[in-house]
NUPAMAR-306211 format. One record per residue (C-alpha): residue in one letter; x, y, z. Coordinates in steps of 0.2 Angstrom, whole numbers, plus 5000, padded with zeros to 4 digits. Example, Ala and Ser with C-alpha at 12.3 -4.5 7.8 and 13.67 -1.06 7.14 Angstrom:
BEGIN
A506249785039/S506849955036/
END
This chain:
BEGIN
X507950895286/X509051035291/X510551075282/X512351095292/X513051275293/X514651235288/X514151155269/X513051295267/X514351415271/X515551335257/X514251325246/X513851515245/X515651555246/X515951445230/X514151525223/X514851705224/X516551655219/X515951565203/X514451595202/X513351785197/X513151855214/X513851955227/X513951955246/X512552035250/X511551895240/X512151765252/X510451755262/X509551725244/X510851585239/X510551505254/X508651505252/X508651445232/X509851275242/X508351245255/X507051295241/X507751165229/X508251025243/X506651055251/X507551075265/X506751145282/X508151245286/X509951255291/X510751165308/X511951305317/X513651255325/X513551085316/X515051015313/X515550955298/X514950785294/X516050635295/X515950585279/X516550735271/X518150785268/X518950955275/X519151045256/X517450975249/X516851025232/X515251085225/X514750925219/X515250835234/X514150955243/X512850925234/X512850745231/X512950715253/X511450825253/X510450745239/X510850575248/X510350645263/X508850705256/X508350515249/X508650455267/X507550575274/X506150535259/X506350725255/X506550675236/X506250515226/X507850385225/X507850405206/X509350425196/X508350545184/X507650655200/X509350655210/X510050725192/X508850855191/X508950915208/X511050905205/X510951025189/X509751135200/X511051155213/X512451175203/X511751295193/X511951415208/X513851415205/X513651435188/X513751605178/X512151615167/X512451605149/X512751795144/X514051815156/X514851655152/X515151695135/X515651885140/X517051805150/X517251675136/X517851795122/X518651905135/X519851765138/X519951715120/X520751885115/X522251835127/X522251665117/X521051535112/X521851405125/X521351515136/X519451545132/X519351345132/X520351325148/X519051435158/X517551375150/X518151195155/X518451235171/X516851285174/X516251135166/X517051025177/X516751135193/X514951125191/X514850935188/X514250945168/X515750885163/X515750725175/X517650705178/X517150565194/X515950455180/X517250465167/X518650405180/X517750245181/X518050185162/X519550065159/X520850145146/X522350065138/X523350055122/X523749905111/X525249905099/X524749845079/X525549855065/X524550015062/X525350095079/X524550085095/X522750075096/X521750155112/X520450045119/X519150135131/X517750015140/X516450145146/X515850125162/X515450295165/X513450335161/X512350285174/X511350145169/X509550195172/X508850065185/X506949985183/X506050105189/X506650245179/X506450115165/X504450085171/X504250285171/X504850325156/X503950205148/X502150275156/X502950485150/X502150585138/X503450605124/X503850805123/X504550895107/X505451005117/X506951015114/X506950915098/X508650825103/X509950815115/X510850915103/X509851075102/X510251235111/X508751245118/X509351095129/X510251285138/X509651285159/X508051135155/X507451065170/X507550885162/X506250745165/X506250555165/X506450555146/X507750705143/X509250745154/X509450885165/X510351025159/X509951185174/X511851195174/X512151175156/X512951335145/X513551355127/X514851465119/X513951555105/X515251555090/X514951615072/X515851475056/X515651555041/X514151675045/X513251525052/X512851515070/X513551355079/X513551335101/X515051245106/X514951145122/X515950995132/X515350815132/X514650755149/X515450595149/X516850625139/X517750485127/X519350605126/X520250755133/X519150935130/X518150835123/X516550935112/X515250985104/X514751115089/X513351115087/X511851185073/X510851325080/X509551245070/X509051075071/X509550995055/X510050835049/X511750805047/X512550845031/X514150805024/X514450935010/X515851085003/X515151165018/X515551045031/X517551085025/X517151255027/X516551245045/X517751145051/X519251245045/X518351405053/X518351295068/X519951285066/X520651445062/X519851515079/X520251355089/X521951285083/X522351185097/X520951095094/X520450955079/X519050935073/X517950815065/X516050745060/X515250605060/X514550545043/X512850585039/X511950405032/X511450265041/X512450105044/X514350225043/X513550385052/X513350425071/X512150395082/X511150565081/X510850615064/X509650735065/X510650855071/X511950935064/X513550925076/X515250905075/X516450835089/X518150925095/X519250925107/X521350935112/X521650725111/X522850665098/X522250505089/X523050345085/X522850385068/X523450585069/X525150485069/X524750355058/X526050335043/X525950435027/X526350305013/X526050324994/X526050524994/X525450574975/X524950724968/X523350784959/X523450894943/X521950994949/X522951064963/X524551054961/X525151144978/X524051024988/X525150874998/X524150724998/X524450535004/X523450365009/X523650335027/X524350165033/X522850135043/X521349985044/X520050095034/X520350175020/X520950355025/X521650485011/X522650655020/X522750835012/X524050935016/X523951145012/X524551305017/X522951375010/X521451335016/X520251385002/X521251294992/X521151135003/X519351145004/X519151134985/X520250984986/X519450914998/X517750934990/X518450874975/X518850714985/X517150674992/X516350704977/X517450584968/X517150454981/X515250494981/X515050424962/X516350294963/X516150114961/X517049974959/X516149824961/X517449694959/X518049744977/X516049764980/X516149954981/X514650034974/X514150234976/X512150204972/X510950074972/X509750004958/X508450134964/X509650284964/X510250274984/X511750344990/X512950214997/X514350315000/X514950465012/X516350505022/X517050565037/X518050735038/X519250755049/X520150935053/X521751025062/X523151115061/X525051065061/X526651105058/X525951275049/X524651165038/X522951145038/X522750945037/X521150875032/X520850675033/X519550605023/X518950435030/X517850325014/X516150255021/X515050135013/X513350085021/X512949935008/X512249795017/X512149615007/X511349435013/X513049365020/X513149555031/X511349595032/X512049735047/X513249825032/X514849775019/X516049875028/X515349855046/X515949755061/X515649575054/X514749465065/X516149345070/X516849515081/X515149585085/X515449505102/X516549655107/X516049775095/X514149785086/X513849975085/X514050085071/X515850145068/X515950335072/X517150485072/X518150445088/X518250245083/X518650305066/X520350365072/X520750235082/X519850245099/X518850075103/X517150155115/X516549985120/X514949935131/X515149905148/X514449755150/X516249695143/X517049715160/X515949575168/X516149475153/X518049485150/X518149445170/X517149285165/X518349255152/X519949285159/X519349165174/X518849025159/X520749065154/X521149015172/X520148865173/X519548945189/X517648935183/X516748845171/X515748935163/X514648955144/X515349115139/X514149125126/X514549275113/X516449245118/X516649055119/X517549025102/X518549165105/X519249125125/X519448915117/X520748995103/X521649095115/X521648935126/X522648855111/X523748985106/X524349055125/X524848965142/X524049095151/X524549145170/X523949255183/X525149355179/X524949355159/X523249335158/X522449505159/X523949575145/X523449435137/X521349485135/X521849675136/X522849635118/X521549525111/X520349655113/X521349765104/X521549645090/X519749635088/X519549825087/X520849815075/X519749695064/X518149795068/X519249955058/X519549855046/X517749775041/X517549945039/X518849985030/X518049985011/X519749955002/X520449815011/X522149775018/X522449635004/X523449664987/X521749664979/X520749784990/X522649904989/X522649894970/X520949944971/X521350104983/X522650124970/X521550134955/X520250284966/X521850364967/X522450364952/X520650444944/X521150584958/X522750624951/X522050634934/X520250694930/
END
């Protein structure tokens, strides 16, 4: 396999613009490409090959080349492999971590919007942030009576195909890194277990003398979307200190939120033994949701607060001073952590002393305040929800079954892709151009059969908004004061011991 000149010539003209090297290191660039690609060496006076356009970019470079290195049985067609070789490639225009970070907080003293523009550039330029994958999900809104809802349908990680799946099955499990969180993830080769991360860097920032790494997300759910991360792999923890990173966060990165997920099972997020956080420069549906029943509490008087019109059961702080909001806030959590009331089934311990309650933080910055939202979570599980109280119940578990996290927390569905087949099945039931056993949806598809004359023209508004709807419920089973008079007058009772004790 021989390599065009002109591709090559790009290449090492983006690896010294982007990259840590200098003309004179061209030769060397080109040999680490024919190193890595296996490559026999480079094809002179070709022209540029057909399927590439005129501009091309890193990645499309390198994914014709990694192609043409499968055809020529130069590496193995695995999606594992192909990634591994990708990050390797990629990592050539890449600036290595110290340099990063030196350009990094460079930029920063100009502005902090700054700082995070050049880093995500270079996220997206080197493929780690995988703007391509992430173009592939399906994205709309649906109006509620909470305010529009944003429903995403991920399509846009790579499912791993049988082989891989055989592989990994037969590959000694490593310790190293721990997690996909830990910083040591920084420039790993990768292997059929863990991802390749040759072209991964992280800002090193300090919250409150503790050292975090910031990162993007590869397949991001939202715009910038992050990590912060623990240097040290820890579990997650939801505790005074958590307020206290987060406004840190904030007071660097103010055009940024930020938020955790919670940190027990059932409520929490999908890696909890890894402390983390997730950031980025999206505004939620529930940012805007409506402030209702604003009340005060006699322990801090100059502190703004108010219950959110909003499926779960969201309480907002609102202060000019932000060591004063983190006592409030803590204050908050720990009433909520020994809190029960059980004729709405809300119970903070069990009989043998568990914790059932946590909740999840949310940070920013507006209109000269900090804002904290403090989202209630209760992981009980019972005989009639053996999968958790105030967690998707099972008669919307056909759209919805995973835990409810941070970004779904504020009013972003992330639902599995095998949806998009199966809504296509369904909207084509709607149709009566197939029938079909729809399975997990068939109840569901026979009810919007009786309550819509669906068209061709209608019919994909039609599933788009009872999708939504179904979110909306899922938000709401895991809401743990619900939106009945009983479960308010409960929310109003948890209140009320706020404003007093």
């Amino acid at each position: 396999m021989l390599l065009e000149q002109p591709l090559i010539e790009r290449f090492v003209a983006y690896a010294i613009k982007h990259g840590d090297f200098e003309k004179e290191d061209s030769v060397y660039i080109q040999n680490r490409v024919l190193a890595i690609l296996n490559a026999e060496g480079i094809e002179y006076n070709a022209a540029l090959p057909n399927n590439i356009n005129n501009n091309p970019s890193p990645n499309d470079i390198t994914q014709y080349w990694i192609q043409q290195a499968v055809n020529h049985h130069i590496i193995e067609d695995t999606l594992y492999n192909k990634e591994i070789i990708e990050a390797q490639i990629l990592d050539l225009i890449t600036p290595r971590p110290s340099a990063i970070n030196k350009q990094f907080f460079e930029a920063y003293k100009a502005a902090p919007n700054e700082a995070t523009d050049y880093f995500y550039e270079i996220s997206k330029l080197n493929h780690y942030v995988k703007e391509d994958a992430i173009a592939n999900n399906i994205n709309y809104e649906v109006m509620t009576e909470y305010g529009n809802i944003e429903v995403t349908i991920n399509l846009s990680k790579p499912e791993k195909d049988a082989k891989q799946i055989a592989l990994a099955k037969e590959a000694k499990s490593s310790e190293y890194p721990q997690c996909a969180l830990c910083i040591e993830n920084e420039g790993y080769k990768g292997s059929v277990l863990q991802a390749a991360r040759t072209n991964h860097r992280i800002i090193r920032i300090t919250l409150d003398d503790e050292h975090f790494g910031f990162q993007y997300s590869p397949y991001a759910y939202f715009q910038e979307h992050s990590i912060v991360l623990s240097e040290k792999h820890e579990p997650m923890k939801i505790n005074r200190q958590t307020f206290i990173n987060l406004l840190a966060f904030i007071d660097q990165f103010p055009h940024y939120f930020i938020g955790s997920n919670a940190d027990i099972p059932v409520v929490g997020g999908s890696i909890l033994s890894h402390n983390h956080y997730q950031t980025g420069k999206h505004t939620f549906p529930m940012d805007n949701a409506k402030e209702i029943d604003n009340f005060k509490m006699e322990r801090f008087p100059s502190v703004k607060a108010s219950i959110l019109k909003w499926p779960m059961s969201v309480i907002r702080l609102k202060d000019s001073n932000k060591d004063t909001l983190i006592e409030a806030a803590t204050y908050v959590m720990d009433c909520w952590n020994h809190y029960s009331d059980e004729t709405v089934q809300v119970k903070a311990f069990s009989d043998k002393g568990e914790r059932h309650h946590t909740i999840t933080p949310i940070a920013r910055y507006r209109n000269s305040l900090y804002e904290v939202d403090i989202v209630l979570r209760d992981n009980q599980t019972s005989d009639e929800y053996p999968d958790g109280i105030f967690h998707p119940h099972q008669d919307v578990q056909h759209i919805k079954k995973e835990n409810i996290g941070l970004i779904e927390v504020m009013g972003t569905a992330i639902l599995p892709g095998r949806l998009k087949r199966e809504l296509q099945d369904v909207k084509d039931y709607l149709l009566d151009e197939a029938i079909t056993d729809l399975g997990i949806h068939q109840s569901w598809a026979d009810s919007m059969k009786d309550n819509y004359i669906v068209t061709k023209s209608n019919v994909d508004e039609i599933v788009d908004k009872e999708v939504g709807y179904k979110f909306k419920r899922v938000l709401e089973d895991a809401g743990v004061f619900k939106q009945t008079v009983e479960g308010q007058n409960a929310f109003k009772r948890f209140v009320q011991k706020l404003k007093n004790d």
